[in-house]
mmJSON file of the N, C-alpha and C atoms, coordinates in Angstrom:
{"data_MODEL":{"atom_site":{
"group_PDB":["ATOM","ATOM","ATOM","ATOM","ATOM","ATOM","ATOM","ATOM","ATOM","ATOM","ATOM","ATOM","ATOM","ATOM","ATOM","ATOM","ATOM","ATOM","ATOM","ATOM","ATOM","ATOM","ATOM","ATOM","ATOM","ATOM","ATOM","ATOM","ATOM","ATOM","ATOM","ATOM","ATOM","ATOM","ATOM","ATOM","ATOM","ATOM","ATOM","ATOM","ATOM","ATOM","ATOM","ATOM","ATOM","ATOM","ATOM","ATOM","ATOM","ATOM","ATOM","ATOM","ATOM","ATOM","ATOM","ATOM","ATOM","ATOM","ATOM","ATOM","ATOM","ATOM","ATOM","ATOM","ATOM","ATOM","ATOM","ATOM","ATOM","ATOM","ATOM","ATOM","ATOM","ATOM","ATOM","ATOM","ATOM","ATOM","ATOM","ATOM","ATOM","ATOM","ATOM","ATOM","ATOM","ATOM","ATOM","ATOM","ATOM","ATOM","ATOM","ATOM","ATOM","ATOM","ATOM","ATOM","ATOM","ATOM","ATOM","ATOM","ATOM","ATOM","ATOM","ATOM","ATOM","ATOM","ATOM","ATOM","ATOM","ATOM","ATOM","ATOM","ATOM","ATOM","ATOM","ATOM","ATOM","ATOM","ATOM","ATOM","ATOM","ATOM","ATOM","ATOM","ATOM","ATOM","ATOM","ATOM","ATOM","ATOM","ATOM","ATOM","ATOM","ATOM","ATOM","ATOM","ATOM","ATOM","ATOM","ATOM","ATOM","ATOM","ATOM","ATOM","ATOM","ATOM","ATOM","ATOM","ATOM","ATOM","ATOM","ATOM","ATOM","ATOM","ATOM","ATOM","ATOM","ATOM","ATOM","ATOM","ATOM","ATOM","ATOM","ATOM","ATOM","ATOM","ATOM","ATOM","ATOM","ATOM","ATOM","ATOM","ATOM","ATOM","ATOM","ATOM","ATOM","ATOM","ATOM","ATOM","ATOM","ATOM","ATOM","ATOM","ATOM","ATOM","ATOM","ATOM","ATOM","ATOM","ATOM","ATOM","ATOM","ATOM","ATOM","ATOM","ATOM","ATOM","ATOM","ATOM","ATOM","ATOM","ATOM","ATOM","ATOM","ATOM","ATOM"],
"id":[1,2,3,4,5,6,7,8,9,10,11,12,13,14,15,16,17,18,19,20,21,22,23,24,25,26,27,28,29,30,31,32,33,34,35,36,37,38,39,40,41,42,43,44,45,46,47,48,49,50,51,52,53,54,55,56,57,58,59,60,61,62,63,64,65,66,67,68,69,70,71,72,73,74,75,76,77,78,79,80,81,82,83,84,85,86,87,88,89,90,91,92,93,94,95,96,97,98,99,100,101,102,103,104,105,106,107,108,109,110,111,112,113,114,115,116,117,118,119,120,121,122,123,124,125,126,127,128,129,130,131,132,133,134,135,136,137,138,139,140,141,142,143,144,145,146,147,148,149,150,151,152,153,154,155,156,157,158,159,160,161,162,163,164,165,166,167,168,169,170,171,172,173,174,175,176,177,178,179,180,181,182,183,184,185,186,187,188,189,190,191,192,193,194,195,196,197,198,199,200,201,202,203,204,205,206,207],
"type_symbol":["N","C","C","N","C","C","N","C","C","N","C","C","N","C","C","N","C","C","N","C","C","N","C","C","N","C","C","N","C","C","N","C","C","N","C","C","N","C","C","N","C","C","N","C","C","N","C","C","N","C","C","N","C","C","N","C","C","N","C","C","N","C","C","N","C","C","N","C","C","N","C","C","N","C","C","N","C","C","N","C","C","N","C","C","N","C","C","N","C","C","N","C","C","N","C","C","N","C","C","N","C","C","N","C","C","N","C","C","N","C","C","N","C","C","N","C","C","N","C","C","N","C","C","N","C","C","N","C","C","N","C","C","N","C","C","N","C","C","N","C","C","N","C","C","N","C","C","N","C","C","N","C","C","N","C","C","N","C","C","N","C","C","N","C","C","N","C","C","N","C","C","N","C","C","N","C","C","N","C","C","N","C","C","N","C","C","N","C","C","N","C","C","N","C","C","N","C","C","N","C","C","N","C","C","N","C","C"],
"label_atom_id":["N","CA","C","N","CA","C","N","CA","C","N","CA","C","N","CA","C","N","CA","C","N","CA","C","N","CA","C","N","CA","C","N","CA","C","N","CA","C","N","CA","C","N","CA","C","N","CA","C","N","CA","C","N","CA","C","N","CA","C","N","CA","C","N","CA","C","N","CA","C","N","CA","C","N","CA","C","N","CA","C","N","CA","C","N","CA","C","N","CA","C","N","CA","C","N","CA","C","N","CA","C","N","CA","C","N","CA","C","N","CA","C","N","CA","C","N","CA","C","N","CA","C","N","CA","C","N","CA","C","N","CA","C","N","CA","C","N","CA","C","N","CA","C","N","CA","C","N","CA","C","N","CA","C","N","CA","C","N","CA","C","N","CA","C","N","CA","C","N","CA","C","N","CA","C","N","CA","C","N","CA","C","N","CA","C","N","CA","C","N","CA","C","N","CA","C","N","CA","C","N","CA","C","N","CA","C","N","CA","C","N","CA","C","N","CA","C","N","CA","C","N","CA","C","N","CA","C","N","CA","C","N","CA","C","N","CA","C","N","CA","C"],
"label_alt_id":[null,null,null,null,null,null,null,null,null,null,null,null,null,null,null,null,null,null,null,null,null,null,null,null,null,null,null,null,null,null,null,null,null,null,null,null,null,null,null,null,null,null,null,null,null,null,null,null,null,null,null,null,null,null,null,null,null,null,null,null,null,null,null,null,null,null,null,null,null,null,null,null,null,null,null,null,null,null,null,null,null,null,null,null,null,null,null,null,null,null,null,null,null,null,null,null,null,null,null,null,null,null,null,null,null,null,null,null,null,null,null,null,null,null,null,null,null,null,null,null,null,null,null,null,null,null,null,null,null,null,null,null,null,null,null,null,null,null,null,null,null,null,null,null,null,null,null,null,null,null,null,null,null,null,null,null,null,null,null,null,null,null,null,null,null,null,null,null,null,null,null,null,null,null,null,null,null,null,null,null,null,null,null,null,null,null,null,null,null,null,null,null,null,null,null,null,null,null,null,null,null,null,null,null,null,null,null],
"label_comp_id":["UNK","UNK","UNK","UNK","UNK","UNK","UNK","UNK","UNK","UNK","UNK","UNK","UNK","UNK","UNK","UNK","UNK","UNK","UNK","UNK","UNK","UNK","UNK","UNK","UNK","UNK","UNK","UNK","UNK","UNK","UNK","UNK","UNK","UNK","UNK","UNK","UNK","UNK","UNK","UNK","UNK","UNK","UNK","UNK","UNK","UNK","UNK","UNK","UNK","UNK","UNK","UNK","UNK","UNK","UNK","UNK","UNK","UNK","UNK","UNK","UNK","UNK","UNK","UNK","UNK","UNK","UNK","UNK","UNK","UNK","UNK","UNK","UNK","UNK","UNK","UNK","UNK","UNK","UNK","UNK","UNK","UNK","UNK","UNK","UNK","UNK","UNK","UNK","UNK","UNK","UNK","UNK","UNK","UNK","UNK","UNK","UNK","UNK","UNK","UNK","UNK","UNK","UNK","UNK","UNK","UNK","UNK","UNK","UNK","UNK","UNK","UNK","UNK","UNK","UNK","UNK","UNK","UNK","UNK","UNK","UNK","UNK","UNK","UNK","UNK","UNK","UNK","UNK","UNK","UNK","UNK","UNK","UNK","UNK","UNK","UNK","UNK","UNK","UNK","UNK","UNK","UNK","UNK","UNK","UNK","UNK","UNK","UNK","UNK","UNK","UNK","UNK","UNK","UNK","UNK","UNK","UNK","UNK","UNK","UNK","UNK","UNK","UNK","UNK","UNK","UNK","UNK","UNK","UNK","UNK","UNK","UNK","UNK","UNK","UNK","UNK","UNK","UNK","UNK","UNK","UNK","UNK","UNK","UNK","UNK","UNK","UNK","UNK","UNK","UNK","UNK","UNK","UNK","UNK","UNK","UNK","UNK","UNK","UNK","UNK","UNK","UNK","UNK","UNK","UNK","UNK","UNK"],
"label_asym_id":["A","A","A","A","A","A","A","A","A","A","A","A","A","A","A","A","A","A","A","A","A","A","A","A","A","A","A","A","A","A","A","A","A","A","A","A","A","A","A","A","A","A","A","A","A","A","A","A","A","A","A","A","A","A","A","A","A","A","A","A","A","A","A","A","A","A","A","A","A","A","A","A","A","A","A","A","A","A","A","A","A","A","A","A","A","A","A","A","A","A","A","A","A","A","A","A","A","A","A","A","A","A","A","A","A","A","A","A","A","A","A","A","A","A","A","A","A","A","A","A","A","A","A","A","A","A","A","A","A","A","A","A","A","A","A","A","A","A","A","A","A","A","A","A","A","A","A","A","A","A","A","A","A","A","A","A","A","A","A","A","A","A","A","A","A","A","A","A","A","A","A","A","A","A","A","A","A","A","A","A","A","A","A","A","A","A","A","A","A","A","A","A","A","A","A","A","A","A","A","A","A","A","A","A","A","A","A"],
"label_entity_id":["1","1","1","1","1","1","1","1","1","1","1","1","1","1","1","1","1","1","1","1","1","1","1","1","1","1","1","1","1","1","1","1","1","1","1","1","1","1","1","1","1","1","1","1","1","1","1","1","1","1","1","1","1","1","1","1","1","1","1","1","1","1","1","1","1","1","1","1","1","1","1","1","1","1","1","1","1","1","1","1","1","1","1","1","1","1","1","1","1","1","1","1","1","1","1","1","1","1","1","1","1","1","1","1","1","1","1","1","1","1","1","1","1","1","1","1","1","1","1","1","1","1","1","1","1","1","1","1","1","1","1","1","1","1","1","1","1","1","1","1","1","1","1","1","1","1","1","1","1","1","1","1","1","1","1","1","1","1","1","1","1","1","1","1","1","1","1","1","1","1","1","1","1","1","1","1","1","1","1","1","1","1","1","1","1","1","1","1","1","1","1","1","1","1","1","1","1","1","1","1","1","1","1","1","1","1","1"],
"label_seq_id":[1,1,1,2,2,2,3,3,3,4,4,4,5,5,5,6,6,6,7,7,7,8,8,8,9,9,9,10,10,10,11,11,11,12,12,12,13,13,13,14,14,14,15,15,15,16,16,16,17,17,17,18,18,18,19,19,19,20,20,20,21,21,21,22,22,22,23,23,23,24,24,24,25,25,25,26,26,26,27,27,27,28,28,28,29,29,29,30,30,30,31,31,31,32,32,32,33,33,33,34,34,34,35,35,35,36,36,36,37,37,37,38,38,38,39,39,39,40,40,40,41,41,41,42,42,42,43,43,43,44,44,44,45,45,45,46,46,46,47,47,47,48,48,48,49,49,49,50,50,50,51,51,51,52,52,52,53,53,53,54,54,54,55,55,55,56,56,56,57,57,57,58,58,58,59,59,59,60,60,60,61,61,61,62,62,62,63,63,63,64,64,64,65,65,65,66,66,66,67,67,67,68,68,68,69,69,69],
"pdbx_PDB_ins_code":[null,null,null,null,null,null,null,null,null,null,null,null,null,null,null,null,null,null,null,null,null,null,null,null,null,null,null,null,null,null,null,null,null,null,null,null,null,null,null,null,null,null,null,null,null,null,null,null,null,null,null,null,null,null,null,null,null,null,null,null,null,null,null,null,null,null,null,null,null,null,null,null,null,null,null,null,null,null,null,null,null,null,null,null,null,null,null,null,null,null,null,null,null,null,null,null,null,null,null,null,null,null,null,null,null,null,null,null,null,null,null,null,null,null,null,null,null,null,null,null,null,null,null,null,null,null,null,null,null,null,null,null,null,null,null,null,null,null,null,null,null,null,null,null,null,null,null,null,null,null,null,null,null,null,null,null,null,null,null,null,null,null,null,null,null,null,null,null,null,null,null,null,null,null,null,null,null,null,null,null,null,null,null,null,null,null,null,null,null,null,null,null,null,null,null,null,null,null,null,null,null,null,null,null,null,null,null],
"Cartn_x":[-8.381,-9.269,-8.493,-8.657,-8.221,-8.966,-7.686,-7.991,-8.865,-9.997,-10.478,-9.969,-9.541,-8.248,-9.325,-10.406,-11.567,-12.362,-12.706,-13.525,-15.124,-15.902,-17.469,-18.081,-18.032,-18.632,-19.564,-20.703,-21.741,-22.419,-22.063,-22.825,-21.208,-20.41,-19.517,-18.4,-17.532,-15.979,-15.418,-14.257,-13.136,-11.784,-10.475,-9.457,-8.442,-8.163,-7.642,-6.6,-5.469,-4.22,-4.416,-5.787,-6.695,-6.547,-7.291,-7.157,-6.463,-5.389,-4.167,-3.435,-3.552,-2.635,-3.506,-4.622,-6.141,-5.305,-5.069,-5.298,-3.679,-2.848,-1.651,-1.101,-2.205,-2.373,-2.734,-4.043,-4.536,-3.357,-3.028,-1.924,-0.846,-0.308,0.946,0.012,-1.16,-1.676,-2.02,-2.474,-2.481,-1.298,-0.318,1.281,1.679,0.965,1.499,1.088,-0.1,-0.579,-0.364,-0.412,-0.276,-1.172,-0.832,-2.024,-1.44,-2.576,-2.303,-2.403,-1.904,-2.141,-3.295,-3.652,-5.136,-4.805,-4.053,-3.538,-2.449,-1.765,-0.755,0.517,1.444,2.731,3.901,3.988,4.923,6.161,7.179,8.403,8.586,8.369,8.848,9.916,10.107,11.26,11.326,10.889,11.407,12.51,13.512,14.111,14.108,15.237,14.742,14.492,14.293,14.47,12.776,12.114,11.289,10.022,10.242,9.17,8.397,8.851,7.3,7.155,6.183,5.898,6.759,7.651,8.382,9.585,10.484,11.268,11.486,10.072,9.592,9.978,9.306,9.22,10.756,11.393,12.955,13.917,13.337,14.714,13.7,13.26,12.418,13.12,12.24,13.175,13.148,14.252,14.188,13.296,12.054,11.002,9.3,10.204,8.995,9.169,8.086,7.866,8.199,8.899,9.171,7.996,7.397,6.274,5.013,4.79,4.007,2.813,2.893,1.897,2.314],
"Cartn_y":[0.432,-0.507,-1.363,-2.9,-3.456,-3.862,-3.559,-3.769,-5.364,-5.615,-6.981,-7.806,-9.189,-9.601,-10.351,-9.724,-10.282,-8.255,-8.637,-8.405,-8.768,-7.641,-8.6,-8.26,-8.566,-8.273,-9.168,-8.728,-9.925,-10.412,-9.987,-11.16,-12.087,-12.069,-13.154,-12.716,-13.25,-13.125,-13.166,-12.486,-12.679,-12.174,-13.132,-12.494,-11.386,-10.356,-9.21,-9.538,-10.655,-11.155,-11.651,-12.545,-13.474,-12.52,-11.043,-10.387,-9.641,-9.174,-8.621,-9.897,-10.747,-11.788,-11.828,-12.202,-12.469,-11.133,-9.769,-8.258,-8.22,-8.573,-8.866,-9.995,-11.106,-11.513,-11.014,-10.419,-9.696,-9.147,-8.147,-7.244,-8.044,-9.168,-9.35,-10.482,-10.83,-11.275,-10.2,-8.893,-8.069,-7.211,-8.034,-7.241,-8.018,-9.505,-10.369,-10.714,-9.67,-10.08,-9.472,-9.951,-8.974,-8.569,-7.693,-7.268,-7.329,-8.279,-8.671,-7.158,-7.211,-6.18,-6.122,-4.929,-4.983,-4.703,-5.005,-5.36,-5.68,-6.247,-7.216,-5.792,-5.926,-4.89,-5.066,-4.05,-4.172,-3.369,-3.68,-3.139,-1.671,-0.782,0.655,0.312,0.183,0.264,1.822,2.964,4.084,4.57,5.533,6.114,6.428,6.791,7.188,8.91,9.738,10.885,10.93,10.09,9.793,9.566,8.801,7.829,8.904,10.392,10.858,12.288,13.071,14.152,15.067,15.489,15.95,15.953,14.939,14.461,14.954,14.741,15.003,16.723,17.116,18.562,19.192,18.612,19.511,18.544,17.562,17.138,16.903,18.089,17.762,16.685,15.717,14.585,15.378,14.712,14.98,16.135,14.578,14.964,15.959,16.713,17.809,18.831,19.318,20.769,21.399,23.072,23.78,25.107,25.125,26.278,26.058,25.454,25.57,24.489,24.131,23.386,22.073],
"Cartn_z":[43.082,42.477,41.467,41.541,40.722,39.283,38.003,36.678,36.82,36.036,36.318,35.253,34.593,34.058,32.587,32.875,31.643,31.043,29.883,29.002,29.216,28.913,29.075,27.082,26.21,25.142,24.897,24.462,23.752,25.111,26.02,26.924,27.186,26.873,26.652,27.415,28.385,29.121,28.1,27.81,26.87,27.923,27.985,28.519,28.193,28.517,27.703,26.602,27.719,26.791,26.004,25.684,24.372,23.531,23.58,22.728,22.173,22.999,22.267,21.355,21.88,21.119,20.089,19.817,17.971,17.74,18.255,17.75,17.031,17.357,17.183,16.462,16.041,14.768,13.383,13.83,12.742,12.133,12.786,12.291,11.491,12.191,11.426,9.958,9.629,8.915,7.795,7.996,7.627,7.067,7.709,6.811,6.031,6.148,5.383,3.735,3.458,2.306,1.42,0.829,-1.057,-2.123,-2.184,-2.937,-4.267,-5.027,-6.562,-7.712,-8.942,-9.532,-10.494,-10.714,-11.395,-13.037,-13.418,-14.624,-15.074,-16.308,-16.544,-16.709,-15.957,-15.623,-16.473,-17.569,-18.526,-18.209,-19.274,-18.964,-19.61,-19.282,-19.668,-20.483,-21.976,-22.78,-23.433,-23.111,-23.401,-22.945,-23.469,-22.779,-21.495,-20.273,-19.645,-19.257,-20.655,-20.571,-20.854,-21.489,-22.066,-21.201,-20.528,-19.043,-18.681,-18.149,-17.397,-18.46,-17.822,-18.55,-18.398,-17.252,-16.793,-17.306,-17.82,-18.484,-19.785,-20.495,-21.648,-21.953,-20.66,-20.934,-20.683,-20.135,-19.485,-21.175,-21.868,-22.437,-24.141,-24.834,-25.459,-26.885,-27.346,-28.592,-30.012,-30.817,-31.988,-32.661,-32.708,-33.368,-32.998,-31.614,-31.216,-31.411,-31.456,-32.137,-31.091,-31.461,-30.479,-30.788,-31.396,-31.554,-31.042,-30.05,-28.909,-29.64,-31.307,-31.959,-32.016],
"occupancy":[1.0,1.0,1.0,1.0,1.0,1.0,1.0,1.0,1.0,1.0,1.0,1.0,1.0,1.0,1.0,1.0,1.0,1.0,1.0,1.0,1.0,1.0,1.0,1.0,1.0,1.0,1.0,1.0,1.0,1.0,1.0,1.0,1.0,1.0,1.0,1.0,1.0,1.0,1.0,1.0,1.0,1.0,1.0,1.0,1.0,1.0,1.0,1.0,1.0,1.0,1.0,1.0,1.0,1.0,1.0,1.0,1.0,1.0,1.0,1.0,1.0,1.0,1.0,1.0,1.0,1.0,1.0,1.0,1.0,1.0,1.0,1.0,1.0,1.0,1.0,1.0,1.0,1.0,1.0,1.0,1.0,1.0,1.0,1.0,1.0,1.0,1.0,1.0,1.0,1.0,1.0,1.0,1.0,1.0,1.0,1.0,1.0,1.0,1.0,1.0,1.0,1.0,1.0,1.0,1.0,1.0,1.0,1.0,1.0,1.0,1.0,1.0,1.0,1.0,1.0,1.0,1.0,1.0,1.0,1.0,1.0,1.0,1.0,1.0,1.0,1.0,1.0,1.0,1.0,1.0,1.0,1.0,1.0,1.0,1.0,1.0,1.0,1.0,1.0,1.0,1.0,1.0,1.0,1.0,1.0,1.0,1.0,1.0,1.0,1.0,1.0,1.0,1.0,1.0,1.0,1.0,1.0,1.0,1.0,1.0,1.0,1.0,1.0,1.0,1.0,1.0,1.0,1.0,1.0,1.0,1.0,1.0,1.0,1.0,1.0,1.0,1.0,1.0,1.0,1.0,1.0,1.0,1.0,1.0,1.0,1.0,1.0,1.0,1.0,1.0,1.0,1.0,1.0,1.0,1.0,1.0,1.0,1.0,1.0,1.0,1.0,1.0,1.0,1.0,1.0,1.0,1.0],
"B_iso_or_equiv":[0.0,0.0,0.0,0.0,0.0,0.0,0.0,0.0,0.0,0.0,0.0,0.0,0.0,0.0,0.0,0.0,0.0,0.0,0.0,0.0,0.0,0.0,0.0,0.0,0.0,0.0,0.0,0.0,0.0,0.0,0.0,0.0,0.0,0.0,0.0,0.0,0.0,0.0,0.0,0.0,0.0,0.0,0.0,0.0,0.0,0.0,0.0,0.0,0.0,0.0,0.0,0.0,0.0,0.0,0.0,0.0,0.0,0.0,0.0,0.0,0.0,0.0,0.0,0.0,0.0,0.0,0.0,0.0,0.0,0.0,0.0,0.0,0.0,0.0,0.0,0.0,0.0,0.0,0.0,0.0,0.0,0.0,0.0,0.0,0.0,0.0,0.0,0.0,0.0,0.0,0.0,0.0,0.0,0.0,0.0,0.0,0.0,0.0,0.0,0.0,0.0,0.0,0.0,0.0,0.0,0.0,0.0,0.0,0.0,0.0,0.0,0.0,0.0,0.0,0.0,0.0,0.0,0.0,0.0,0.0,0.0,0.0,0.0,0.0,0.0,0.0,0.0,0.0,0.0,0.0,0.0,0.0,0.0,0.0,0.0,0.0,0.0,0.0,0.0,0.0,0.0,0.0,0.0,0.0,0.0,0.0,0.0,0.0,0.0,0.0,0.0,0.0,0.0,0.0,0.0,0.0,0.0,0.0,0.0,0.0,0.0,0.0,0.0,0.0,0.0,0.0,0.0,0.0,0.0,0.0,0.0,0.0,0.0,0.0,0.0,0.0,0.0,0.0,0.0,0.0,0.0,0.0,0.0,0.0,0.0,0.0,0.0,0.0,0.0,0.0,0.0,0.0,0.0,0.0,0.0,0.0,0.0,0.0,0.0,0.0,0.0,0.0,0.0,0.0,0.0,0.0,0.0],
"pdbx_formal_charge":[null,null,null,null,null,null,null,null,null,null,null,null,null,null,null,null,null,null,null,null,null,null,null,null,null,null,null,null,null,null,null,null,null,null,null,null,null,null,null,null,null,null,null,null,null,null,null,null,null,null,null,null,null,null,null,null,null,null,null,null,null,null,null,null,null,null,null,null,null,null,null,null,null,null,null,null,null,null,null,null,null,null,null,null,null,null,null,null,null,null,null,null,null,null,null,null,null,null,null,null,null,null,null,null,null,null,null,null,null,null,null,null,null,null,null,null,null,null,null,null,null,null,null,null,null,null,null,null,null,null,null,null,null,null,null,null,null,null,null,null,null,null,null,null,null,null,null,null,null,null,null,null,null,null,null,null,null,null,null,null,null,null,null,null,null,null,null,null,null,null,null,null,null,null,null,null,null,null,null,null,null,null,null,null,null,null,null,null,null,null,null,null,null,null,null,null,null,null,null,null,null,null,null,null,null,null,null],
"auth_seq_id":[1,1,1,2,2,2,3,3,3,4,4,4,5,5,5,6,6,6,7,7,7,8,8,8,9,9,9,10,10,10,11,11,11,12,12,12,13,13,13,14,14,14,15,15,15,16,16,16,17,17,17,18,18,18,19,19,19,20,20,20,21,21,21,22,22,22,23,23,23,24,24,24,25,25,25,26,26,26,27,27,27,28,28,28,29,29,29,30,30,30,31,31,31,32,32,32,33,33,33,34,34,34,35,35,35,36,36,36,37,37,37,38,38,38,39,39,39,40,40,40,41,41,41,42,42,42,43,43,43,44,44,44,45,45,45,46,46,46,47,47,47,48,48,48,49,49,49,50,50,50,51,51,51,52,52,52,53,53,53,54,54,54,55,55,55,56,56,56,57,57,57,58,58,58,59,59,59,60,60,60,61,61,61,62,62,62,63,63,63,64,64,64,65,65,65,66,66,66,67,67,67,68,68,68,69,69,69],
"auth_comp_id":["UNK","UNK","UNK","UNK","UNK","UNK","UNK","UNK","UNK","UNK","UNK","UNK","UNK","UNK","UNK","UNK","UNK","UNK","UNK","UNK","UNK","UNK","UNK","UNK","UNK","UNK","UNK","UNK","UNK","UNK","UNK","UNK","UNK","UNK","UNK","UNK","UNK","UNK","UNK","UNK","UNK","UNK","UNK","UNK","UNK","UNK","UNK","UNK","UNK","UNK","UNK","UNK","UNK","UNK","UNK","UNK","UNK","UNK","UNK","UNK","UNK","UNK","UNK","UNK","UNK","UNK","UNK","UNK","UNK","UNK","UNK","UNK","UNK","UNK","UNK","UNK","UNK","UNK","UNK","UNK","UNK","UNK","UNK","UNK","UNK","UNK","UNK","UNK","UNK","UNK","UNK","UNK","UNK","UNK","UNK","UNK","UNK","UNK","UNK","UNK","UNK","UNK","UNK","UNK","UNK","UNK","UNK","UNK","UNK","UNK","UNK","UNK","UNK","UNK","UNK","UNK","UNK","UNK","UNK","UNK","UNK","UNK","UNK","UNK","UNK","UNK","UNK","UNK","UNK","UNK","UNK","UNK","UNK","UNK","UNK","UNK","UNK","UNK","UNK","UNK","UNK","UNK","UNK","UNK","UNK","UNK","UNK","UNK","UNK","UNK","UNK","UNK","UNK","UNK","UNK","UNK","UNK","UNK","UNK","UNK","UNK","UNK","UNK","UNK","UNK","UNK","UNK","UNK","UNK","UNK","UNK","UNK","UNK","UNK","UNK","UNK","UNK","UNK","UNK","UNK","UNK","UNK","UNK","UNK","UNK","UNK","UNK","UNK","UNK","UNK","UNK","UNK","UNK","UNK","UNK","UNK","UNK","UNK","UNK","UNK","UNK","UNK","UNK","UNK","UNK","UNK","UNK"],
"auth_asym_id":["A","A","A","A","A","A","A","A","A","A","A","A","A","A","A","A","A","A","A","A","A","A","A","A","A","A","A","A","A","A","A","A","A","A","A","A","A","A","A","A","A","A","A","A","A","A","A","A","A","A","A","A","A","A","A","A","A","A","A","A","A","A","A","A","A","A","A","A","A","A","A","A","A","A","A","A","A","A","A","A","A","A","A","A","A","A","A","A","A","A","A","A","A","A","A","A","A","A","A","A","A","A","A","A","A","A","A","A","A","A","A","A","A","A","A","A","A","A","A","A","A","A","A","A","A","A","A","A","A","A","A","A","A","A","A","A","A","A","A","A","A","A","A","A","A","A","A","A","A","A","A","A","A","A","A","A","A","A","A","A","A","A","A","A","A","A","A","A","A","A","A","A","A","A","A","A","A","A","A","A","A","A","A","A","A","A","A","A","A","A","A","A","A","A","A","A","A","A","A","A","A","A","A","A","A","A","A"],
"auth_atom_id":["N","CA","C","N","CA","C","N","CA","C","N","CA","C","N","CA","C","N","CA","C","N","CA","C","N","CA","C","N","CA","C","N","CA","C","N","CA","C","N","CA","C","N","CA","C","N","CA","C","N","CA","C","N","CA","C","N","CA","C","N","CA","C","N","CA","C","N","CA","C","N","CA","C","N","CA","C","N","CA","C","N","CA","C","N","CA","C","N","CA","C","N","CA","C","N","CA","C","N","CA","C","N","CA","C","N","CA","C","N","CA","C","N","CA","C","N","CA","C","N","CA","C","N","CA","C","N","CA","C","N","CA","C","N","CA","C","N","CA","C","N","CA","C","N","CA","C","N","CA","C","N","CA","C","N","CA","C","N","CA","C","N","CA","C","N","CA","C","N","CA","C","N","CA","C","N","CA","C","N","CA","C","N","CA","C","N","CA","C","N","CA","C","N","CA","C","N","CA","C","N","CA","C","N","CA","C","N","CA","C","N","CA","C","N","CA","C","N","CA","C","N","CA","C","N","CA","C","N","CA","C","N","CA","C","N","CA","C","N","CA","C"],
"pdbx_PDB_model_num":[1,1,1,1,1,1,1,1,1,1,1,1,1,1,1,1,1,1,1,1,1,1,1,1,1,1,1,1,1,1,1,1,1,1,1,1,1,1,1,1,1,1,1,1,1,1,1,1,1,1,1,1,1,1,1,1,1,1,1,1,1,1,1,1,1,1,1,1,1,1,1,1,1,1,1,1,1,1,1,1,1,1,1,1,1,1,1,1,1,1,1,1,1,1,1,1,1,1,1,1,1,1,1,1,1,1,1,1,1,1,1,1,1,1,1,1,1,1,1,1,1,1,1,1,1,1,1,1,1,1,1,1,1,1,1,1,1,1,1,1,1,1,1,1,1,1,1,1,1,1,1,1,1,1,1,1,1,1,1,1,1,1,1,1,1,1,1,1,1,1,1,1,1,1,1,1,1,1,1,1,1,1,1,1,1,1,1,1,1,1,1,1,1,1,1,1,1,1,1,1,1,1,1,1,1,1,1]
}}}
């Protein structure tokens, strides 16, 4: 049996290759965008021993307490 070289949606013919090609737009339209940031992105001027909690905890500064207070 032969593949038939149309689509029936809606009531409507659509050609398969029509739609891989729109479907294969989408996509590369969809890789193409950017997503803006949801607030204004500053420069980390801490140390970098400093930056995460992790850091914090393996390289403790100066001025922290070591008695758990």
């Amino acid at each position: 049996m032969r593949i038939p070289p149309f689509i029936e949606i809606d009531g409507k013919r659509h050609l398969w290759r029509d739609l891989v090609n729109l479907r294969r737009e989408q996509r590369e339209a969809a890789r193409r965008t950017e997503q803006p940031a949801l607030f204004e992105l500053r420069n980390d001027s801490r140390p970098l021993a400093e930056r995460t909690a992790a850091s914090r905890y393996l390289e403790p500064s100066l001025f922290t307490r070591r008695d758990g207070s």
